[in-house]
VOKEMAR-56639 format. One line per field, with one value per residue: residue number from 1; chain; x, y, z of N, C-alpha, C in turn. Coordinates in steps of 0.001 Angstrom, whole numbers, plus 500000, padded with zeros to 6 digits. Layout:
% residues N
num (NUM; ...)
cadena (A; ...)
nx (X; ...)
ny (Y; ...)
nz (Z; ...)
cax (X; ...)
cay (Y; ...)
caz (Z; ...)
cx (X; ...)
cy (Y; ...)
cz (Z; ...)
This chain:
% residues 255
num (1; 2; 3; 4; 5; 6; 7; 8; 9; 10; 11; 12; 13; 14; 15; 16; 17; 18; 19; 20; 21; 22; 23; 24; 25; 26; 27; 28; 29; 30; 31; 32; 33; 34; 35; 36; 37; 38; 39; 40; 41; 42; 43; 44; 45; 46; 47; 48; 49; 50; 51; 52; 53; 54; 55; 56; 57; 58; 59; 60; 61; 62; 63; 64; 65; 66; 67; 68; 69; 70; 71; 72; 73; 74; 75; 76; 77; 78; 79; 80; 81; 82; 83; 84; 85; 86; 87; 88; 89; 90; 91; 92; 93; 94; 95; 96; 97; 98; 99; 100; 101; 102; 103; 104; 105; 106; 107; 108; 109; 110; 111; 112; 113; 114; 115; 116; 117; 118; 119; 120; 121; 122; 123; 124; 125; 126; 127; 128; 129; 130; 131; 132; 133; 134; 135; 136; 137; 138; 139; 140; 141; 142; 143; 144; 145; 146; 147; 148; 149; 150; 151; 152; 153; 154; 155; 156; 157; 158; 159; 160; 161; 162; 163; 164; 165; 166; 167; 168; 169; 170; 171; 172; 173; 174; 175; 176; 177; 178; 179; 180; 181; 182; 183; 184; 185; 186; 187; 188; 189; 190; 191; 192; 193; 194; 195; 196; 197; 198; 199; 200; 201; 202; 203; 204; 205; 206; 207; 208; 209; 210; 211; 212; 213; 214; 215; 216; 217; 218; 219; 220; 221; 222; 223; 224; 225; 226; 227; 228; 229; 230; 231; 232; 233; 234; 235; 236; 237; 238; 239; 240; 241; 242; 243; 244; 245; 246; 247; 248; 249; 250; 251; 252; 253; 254; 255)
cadena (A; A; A; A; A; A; A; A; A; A; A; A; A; A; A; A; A; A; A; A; A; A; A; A; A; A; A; A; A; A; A; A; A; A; A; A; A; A; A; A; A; A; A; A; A; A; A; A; A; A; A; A; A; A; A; A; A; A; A; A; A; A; A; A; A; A; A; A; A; A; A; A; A; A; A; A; A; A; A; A; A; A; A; A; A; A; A; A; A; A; A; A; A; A; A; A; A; A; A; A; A; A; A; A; A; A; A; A; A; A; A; A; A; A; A; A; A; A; A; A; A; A; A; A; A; A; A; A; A; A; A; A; A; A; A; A; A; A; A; A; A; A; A; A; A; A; A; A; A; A; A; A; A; A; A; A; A; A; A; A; A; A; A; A; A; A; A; A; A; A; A; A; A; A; A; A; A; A; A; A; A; A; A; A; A; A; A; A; A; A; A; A; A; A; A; A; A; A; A; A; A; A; A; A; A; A; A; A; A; A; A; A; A; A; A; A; A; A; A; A; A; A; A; A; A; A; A; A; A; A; A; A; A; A; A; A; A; A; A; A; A; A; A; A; A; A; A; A; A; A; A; A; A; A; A)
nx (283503; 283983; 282683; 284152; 286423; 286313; 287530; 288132; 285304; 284326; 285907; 285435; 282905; 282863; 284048; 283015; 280921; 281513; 284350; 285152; 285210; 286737; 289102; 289023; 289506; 291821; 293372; 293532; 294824; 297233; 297957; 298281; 296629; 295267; 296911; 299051; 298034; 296032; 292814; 289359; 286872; 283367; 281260; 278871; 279646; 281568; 279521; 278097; 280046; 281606; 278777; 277301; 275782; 275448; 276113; 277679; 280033; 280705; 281403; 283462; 285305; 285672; 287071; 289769; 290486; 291013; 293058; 295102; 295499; 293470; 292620; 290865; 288914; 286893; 284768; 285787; 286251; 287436; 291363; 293966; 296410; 298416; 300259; 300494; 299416; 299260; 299992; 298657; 296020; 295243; 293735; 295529; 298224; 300166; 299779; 301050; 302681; 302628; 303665; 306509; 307032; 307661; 306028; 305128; 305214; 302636; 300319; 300571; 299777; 297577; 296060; 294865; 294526; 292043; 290213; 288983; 287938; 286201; 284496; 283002; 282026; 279934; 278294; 277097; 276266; 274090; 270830; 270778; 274450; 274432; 272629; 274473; 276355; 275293; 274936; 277582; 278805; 277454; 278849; 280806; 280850; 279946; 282197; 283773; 286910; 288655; 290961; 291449; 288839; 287404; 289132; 288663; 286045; 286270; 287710; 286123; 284019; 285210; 286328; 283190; 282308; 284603; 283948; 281215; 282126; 282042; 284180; 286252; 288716; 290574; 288971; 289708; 292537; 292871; 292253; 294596; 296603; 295246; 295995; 298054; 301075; 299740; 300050; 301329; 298829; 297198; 298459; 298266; 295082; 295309; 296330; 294997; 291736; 292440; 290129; 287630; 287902; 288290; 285298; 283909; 284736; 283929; 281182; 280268; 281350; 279355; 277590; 277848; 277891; 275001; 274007; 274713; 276699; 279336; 281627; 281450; 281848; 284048; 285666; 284785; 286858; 289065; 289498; 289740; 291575; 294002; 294315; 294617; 297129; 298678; 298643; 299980; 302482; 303604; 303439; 305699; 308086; 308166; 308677; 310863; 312794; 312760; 313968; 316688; 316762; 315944; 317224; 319864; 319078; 318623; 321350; 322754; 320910; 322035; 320895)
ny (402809; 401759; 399086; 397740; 397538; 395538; 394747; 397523; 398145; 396853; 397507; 400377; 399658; 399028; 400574; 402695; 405549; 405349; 404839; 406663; 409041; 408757; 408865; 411331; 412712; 411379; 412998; 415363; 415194; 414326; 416267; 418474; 420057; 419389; 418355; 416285; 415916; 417621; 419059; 417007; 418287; 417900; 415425; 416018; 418513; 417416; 415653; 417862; 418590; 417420; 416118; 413744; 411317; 411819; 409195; 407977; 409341; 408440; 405980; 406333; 407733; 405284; 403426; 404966; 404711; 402437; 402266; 403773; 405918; 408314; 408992; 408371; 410083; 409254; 411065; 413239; 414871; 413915; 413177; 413846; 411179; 410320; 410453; 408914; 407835; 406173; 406521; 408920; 410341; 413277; 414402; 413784; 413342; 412307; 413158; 416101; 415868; 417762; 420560; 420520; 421878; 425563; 428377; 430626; 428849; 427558; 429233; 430500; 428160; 427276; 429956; 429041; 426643; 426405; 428834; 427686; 424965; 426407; 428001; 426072; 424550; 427082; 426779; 424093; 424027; 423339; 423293; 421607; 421357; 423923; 424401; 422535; 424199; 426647; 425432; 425258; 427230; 428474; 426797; 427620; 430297; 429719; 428585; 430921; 432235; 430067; 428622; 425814; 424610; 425942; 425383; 422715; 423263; 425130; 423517; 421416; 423161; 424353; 421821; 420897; 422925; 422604; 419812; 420012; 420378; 419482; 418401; 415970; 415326; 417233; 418796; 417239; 417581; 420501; 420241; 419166; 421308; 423441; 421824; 422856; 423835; 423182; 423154; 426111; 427537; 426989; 428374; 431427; 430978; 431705; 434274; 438203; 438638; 436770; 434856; 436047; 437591; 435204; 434097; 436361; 436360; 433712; 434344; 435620; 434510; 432616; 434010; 434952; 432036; 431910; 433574; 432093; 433094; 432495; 434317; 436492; 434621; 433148; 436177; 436441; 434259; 434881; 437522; 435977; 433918; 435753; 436814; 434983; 433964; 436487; 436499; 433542; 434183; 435933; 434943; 432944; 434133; 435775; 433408; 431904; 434418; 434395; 431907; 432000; 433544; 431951; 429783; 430784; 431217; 428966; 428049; 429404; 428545; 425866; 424169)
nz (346065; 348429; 348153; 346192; 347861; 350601; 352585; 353855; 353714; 356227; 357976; 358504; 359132; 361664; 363285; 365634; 367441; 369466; 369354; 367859; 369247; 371266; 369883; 369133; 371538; 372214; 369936; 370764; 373077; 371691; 370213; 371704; 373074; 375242; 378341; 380348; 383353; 383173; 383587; 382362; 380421; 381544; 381257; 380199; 379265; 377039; 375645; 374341; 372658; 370496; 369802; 370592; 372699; 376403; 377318; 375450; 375852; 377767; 377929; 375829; 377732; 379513; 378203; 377232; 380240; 380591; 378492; 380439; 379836; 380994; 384355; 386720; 389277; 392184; 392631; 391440; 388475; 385366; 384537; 382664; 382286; 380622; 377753; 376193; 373103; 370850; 367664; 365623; 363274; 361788; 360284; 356615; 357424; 359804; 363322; 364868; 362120; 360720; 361477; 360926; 358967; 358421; 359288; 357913; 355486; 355910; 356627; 354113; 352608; 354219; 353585; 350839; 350598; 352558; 351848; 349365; 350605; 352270; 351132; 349314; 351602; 352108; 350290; 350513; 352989; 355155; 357465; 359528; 360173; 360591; 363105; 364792; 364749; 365937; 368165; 369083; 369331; 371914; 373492; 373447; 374711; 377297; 378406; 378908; 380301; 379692; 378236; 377420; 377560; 375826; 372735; 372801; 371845; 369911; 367927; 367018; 365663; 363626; 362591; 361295; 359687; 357482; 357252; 355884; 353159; 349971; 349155; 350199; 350627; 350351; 352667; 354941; 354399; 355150; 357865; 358507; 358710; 360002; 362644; 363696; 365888; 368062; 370476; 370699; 370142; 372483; 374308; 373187; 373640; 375830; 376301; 377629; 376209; 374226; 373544; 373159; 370813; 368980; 369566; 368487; 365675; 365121; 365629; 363692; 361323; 361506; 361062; 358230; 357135; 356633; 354944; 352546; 350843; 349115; 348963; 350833; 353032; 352618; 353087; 355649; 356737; 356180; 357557; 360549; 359909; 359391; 362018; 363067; 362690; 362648; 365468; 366360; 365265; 366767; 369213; 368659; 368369; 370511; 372171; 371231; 371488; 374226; 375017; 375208; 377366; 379463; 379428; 380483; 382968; 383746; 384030; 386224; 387981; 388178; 386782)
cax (284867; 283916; 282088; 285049; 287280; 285615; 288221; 288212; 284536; 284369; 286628; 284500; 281878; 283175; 284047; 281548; 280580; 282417; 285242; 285315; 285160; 287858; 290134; 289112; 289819; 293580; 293823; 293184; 296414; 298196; 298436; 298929; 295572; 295133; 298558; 299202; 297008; 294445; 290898; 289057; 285312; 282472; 280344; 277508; 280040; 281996; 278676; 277712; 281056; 281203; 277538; 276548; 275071; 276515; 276504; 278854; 281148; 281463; 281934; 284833; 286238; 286136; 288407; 290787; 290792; 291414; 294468; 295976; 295681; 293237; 292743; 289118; 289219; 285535; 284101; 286366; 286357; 288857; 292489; 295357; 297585; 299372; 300147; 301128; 298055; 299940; 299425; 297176; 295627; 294124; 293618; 296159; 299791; 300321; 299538; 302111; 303515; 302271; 304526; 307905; 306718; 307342; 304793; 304868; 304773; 301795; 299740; 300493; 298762; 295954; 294603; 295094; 293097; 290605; 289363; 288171; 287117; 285027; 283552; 282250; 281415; 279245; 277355; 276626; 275653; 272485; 270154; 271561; 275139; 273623; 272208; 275227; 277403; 274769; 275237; 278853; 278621; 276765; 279113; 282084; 280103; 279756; 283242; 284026; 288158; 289328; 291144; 291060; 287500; 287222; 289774; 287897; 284530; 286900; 288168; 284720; 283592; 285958; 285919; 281954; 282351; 285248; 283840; 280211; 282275; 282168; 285591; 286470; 290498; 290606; 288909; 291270; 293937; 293009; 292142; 295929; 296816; 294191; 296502; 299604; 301322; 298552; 300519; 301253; 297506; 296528; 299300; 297728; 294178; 295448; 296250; 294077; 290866; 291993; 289220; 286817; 288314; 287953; 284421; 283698; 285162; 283143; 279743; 280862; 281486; 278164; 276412; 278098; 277639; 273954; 273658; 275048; 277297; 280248; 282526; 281262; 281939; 285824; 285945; 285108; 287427; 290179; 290102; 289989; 292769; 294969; 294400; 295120; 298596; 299556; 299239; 301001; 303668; 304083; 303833; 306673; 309187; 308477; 309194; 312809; 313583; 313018; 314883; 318168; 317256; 315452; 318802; 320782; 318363; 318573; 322446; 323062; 320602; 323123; 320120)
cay (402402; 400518; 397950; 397351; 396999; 394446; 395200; 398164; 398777; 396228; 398131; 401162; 399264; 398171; 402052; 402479; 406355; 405713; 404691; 408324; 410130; 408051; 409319; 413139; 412869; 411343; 413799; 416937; 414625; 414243; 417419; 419503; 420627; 418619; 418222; 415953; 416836; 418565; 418187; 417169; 418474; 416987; 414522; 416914; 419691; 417089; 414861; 418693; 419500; 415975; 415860; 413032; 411258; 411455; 407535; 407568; 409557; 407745; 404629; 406611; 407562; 404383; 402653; 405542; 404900; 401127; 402255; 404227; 407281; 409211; 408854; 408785; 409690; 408864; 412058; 414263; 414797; 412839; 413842; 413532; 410767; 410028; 411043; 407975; 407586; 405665; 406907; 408864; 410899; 414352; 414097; 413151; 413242; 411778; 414223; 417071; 416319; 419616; 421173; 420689; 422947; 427066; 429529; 431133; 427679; 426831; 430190; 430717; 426715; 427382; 430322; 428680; 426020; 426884; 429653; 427017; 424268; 427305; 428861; 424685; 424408; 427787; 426121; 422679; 424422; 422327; 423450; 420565; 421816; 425301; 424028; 422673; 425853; 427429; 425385; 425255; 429295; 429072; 426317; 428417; 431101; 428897; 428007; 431736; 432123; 428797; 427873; 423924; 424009; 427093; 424656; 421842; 423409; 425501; 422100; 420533; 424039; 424467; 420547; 420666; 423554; 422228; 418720; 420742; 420540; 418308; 417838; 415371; 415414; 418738; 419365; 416285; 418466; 421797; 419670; 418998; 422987; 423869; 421478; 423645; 424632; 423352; 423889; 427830; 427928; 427105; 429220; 432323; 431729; 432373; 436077; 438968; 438599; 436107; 433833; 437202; 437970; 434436; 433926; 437568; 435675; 432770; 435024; 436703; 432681; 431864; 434588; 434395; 430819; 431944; 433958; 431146; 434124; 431850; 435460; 436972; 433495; 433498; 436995; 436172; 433091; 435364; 437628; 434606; 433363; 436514; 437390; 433637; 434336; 437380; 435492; 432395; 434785; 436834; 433919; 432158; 435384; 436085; 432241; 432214; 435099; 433951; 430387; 432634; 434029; 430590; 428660; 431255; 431466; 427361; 427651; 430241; 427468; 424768; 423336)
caz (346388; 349795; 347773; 346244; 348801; 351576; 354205; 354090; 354257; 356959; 359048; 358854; 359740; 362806; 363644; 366424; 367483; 370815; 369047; 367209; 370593; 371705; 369090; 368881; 372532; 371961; 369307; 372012; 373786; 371264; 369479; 373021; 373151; 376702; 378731; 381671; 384711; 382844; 383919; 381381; 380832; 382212; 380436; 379231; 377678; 375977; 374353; 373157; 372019; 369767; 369214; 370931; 373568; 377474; 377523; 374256; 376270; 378980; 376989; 375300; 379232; 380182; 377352; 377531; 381602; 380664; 378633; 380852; 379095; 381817; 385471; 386877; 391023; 392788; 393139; 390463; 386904; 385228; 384500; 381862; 383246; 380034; 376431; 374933; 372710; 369896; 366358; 365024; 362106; 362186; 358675; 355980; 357976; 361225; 364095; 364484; 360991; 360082; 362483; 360269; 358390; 359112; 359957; 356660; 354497; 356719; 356941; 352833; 352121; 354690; 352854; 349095; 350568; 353250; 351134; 348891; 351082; 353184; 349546; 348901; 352763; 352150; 349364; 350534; 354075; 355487; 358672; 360514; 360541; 361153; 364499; 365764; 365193; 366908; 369563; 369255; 369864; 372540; 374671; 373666; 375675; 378783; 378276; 379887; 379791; 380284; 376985; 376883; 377089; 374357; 371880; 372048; 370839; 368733; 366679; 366627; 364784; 362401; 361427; 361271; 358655; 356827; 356634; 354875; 351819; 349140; 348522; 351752; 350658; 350956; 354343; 355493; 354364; 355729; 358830; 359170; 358632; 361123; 363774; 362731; 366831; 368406; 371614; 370966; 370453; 373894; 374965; 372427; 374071; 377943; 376430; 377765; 375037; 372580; 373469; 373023; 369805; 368627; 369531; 367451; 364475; 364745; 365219; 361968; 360297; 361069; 360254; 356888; 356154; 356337; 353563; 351629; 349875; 349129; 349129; 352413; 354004; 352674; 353920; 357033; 357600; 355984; 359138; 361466; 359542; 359337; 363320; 364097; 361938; 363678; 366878; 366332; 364473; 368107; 370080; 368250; 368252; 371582; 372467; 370467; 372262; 375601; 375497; 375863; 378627; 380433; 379507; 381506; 384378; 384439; 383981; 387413; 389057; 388279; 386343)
cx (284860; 283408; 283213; 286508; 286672; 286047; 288447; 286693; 283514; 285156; 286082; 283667; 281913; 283497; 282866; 281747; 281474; 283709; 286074; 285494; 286302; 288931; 290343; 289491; 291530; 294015; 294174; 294482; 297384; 299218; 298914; 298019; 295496; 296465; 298036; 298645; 295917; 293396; 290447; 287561; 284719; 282038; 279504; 278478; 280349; 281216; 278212; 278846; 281205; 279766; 277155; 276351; 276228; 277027; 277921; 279906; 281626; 281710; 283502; 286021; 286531; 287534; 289394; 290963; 291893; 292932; 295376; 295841; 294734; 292885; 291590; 289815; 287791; 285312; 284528; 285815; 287664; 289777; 293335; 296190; 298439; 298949; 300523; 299805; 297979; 299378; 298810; 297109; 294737; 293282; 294558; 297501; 299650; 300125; 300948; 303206; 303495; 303375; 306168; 307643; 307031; 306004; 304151; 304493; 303172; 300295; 299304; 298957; 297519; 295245; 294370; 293804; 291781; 289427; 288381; 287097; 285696; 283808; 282770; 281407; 279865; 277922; 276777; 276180; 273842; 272298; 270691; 272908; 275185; 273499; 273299; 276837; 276941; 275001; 276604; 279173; 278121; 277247; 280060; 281816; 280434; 281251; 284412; 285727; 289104; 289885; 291156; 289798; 286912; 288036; 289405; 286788; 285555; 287235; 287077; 284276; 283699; 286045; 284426; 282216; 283221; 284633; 282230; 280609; 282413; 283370; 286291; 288062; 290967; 290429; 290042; 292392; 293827; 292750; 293835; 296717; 296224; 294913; 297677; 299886; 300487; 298555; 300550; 300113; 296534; 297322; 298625; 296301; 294247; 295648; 294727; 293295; 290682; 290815; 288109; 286923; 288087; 286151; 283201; 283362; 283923; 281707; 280108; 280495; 280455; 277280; 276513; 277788; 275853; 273317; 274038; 275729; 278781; 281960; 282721; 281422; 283582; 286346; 286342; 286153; 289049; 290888; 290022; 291573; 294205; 295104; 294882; 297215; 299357; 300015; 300134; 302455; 304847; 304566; 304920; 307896; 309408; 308966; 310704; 313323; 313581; 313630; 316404; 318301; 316755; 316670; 319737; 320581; 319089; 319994; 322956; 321627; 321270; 322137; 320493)
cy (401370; 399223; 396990; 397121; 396355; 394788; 396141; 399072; 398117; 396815; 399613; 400975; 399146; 399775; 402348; 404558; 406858; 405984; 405874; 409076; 409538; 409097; 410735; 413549; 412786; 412344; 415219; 416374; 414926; 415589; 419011; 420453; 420729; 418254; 417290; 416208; 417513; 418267; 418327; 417714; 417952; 416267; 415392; 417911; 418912; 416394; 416523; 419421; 418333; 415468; 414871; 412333; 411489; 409946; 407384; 408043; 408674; 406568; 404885; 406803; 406321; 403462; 403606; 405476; 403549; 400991; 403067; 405718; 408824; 408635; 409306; 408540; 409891; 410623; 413675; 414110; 414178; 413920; 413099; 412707; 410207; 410679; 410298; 407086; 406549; 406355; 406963; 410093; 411774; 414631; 413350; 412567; 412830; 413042; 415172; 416915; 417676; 420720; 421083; 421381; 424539; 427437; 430021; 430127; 427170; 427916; 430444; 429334; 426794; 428366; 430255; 427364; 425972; 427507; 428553; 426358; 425158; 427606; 427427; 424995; 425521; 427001; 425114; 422795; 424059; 422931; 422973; 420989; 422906; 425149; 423868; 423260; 426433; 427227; 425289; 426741; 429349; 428380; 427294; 429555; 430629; 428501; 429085; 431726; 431288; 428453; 426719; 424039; 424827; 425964; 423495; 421913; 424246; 424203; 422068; 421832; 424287; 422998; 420043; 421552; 423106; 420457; 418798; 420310; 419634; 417734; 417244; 415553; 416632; 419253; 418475; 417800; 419978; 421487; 419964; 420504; 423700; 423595; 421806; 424131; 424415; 423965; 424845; 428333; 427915; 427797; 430933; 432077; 431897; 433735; 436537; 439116; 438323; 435314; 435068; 436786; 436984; 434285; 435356; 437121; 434800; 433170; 435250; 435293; 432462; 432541; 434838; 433224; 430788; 432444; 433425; 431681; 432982; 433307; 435878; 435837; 433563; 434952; 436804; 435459; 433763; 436232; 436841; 434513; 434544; 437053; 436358; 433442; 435202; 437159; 434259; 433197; 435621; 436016; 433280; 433340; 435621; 434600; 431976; 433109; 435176; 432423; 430792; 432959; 432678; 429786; 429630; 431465; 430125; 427315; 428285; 429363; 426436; 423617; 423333)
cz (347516; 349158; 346868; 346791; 349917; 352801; 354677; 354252; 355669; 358311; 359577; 359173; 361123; 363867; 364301; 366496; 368837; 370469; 368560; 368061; 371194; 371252; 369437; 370334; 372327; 371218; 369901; 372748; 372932; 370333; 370415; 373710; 374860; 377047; 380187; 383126; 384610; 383346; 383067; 381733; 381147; 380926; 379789; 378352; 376539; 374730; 373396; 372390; 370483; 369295; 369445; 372064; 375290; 377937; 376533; 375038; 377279; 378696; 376237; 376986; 379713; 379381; 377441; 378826; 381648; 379712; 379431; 380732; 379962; 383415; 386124; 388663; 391280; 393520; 391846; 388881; 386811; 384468; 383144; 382557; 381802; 378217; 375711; 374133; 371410; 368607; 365960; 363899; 362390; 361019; 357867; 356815; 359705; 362098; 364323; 363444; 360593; 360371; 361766; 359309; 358795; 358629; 358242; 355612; 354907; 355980; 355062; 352456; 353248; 353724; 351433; 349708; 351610; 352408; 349997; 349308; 352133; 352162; 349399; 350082; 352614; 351064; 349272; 352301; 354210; 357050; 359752; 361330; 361379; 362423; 365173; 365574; 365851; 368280; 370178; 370227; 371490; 374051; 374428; 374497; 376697; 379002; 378821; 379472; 379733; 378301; 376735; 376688; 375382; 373142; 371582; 371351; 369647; 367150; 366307; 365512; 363528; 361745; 360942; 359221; 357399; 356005; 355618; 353398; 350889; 348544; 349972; 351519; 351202; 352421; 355033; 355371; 354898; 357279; 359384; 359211; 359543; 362574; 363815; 364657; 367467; 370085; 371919; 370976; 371472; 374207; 374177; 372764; 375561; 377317; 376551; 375902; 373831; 372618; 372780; 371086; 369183; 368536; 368693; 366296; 364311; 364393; 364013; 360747; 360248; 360499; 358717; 356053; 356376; 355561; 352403; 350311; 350138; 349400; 350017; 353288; 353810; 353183; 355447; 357842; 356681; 357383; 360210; 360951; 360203; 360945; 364006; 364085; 362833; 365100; 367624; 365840; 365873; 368622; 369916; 368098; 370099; 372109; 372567; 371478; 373856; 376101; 375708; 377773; 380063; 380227; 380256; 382734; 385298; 384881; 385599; 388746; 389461; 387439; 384415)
């Protein structure tokens, strides 16, 4: 298909490695992952959270410094100073398209198609990948209870596995189902032992996609799924029912 289109495999050409770290960075902005003030990780978690070198990153920090978009101080780690990252693609739909969607429309079309793209992923599972889930596992460890840093090896995990599969539309599209609330999901791993409970799951994922049992691998990423459900399902009830009482707090402030 690239050979017949010129400009369009000219433009992938031109797609550098920094350029990719760039993005998956804006994407951690843009989807609510990373907020305003955040500190971001150092250089070494993020080349092993992205898989590659600490020079690439800092080639990606510096063009996001040069738009604006983070804030390097001489001696700190660098910071969130803006969220205007202009348009971008997590897969098929613009970044929080997903999000006009409800809970239930969402939660139903993740496990119609995960379960697939996981059952392929299980079967086209290579050593390579293998390795860096292992090592995915093993920053989410080091990563202790801090949820930004847990959510970015979280993404990288789940799009390593998803992109395994031979059907690239598909992972695209369970990509964008995956970025469903991405906001309530950093807010759902500050609770007492969701990060725990998550990193359970994932042991479980990998040690499944090693018996290359395409069944016992959709098992697994069924309870992931269905524990990630119940949480976003809380989080968003208990939310609703506290904007009554934060709009009457603000209103007896005069705010």
């Amino acid at each position: 298909m690239l050979a017949r289109v010129p400009e369009l495999r000219h433009g992938v050409e031109r797609r550098s490695v920094k350029d990719i770290v760039c993005e998956k960075l804006a994407l951690l902005i843009a989807t609510g992952v990373l907020r305003i003030g955040d500190q971001l990780p150092g250089e070494r978690e993020l080349a092993s959270a992205f898989g590659v070198s600490r020079e690439t990153v800092r080639g990606a920090m510096q063009v996001l410094l040069l738009r604006g978009i983070v804030d390097v101080s001489h001696g700190a780690r660098s910071r969130v100073a803006s969220t205007d990252v202009g348009a971008l693609q997590a897969g098929i739909m613009p970044v929080r398209g997903i999000d006009r969607y409800g809970l239930e429309e969402v939660h139903a079309a993740r496990l119609l198609i995960e379960r697939e793209v996981v059952a392929d992923a299980a079967q086209n599972m290579d050593e390579a990948t293998l390795a860096a889930l292992d090592r995915s596992l093993a920053e989410q460890e080091r990563a202790g209870d801090d949820p930004l840093r847990f959510l970015i090896f979280d993404r990288e995990f789940h799009s390593a596995i998803y992109h395994a599969a031979d059907n690239k539309l598909l992972a695209d599209m369970v990509t964008d189902l995956y970025a469903y609330m991405m906001e309530y999901r950093r807010s759902a791993m500050s609770l007492p032992g969701a990060i725990d409970a998550s990193r359970a799951d994932h042991r479980a994922i990998v040690k499944a996609l090693r018996t290359g049992d395409k069944d016992v691998v959709v098992a697994a990423f069924d309870r992931h799924l269905q524990r990630i459900y119940r949480s976003t399902k809380t989080l968003l009830r208990e939310t609703k029912h506290s904007r009554p009482a934060r709009a009457e707090a603000a209103a007896a402030q005069g705010g």
